[in-house]
N, C-alpha and C positions, 0 to 999 in steps of 0.2 A: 527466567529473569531477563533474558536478554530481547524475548519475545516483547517483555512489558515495556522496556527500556525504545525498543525501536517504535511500536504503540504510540508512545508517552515523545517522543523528537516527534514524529511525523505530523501528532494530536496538536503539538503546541502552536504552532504560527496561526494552523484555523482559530483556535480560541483565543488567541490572544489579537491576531488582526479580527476577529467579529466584534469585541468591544469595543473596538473605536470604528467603525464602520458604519455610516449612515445610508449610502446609498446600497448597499446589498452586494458589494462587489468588491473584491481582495485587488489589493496592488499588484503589478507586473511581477514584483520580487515574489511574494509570498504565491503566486501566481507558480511561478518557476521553480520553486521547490515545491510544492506540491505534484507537479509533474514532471520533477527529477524522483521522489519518493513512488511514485506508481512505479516507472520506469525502473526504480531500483526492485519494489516487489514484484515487476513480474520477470525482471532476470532474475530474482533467485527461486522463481517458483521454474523457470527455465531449469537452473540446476538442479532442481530436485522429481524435477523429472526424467533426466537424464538419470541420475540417480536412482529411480524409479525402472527403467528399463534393465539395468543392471542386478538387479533382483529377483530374486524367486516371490511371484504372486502369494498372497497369503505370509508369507513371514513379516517378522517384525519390523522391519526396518523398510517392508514394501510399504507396510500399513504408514508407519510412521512418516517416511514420505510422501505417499498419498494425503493422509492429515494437512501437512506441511503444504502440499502445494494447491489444496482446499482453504486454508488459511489464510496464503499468499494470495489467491486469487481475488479470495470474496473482500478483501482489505482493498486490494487495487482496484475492485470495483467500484467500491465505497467511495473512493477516494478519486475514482473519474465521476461519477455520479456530483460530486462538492465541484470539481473543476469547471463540469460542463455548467454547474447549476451559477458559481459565482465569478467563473472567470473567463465567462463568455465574451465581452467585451474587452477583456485585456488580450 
């Protein structure tokens, strides 16, 4: 749930500034949170790497922060991927 809930903040400013957007490009504001939200997921994929080191390879909780920082990752990419794409000029 908490996974969805962070998804669902991060998801909203894109879709809600693409509907009123004509020229293909997000304001400075919504611009800056978007690259406060990468910034946030790749510190916590930071943490869970560290996290990661602390652990015995193959247990649970190696896996489950590997998961976690596979998730983290490909979300921050995603989400530099929309930056570069609409907030090039801001």
């Amino acid at each position: 749930m908490n996974w969805l809930s962070l998804a669902f903040f991060l998801l909203m400013p894109t879709v809600s500034n693409a509907e009123h957007q004509n020229d293909n490009h997000f304001s400075k504001d919504h611009c800056a949170e978007i690259y406060k939200g990468i910034q946030f997921l790749l510190s916590e994929a930071d943490k869970h790497w560290e996290l990661l080191n602390e652990n015995t390879e193959g247990s649970k909780q190696f896996i489950e922060d590997a998961m976690r920082i596979q998730w983290l990752a490909d979300v921050a990419g995603n989400y530099s991927t929309v930056y570069r794409t609409f907030c090039s000029e801001n």
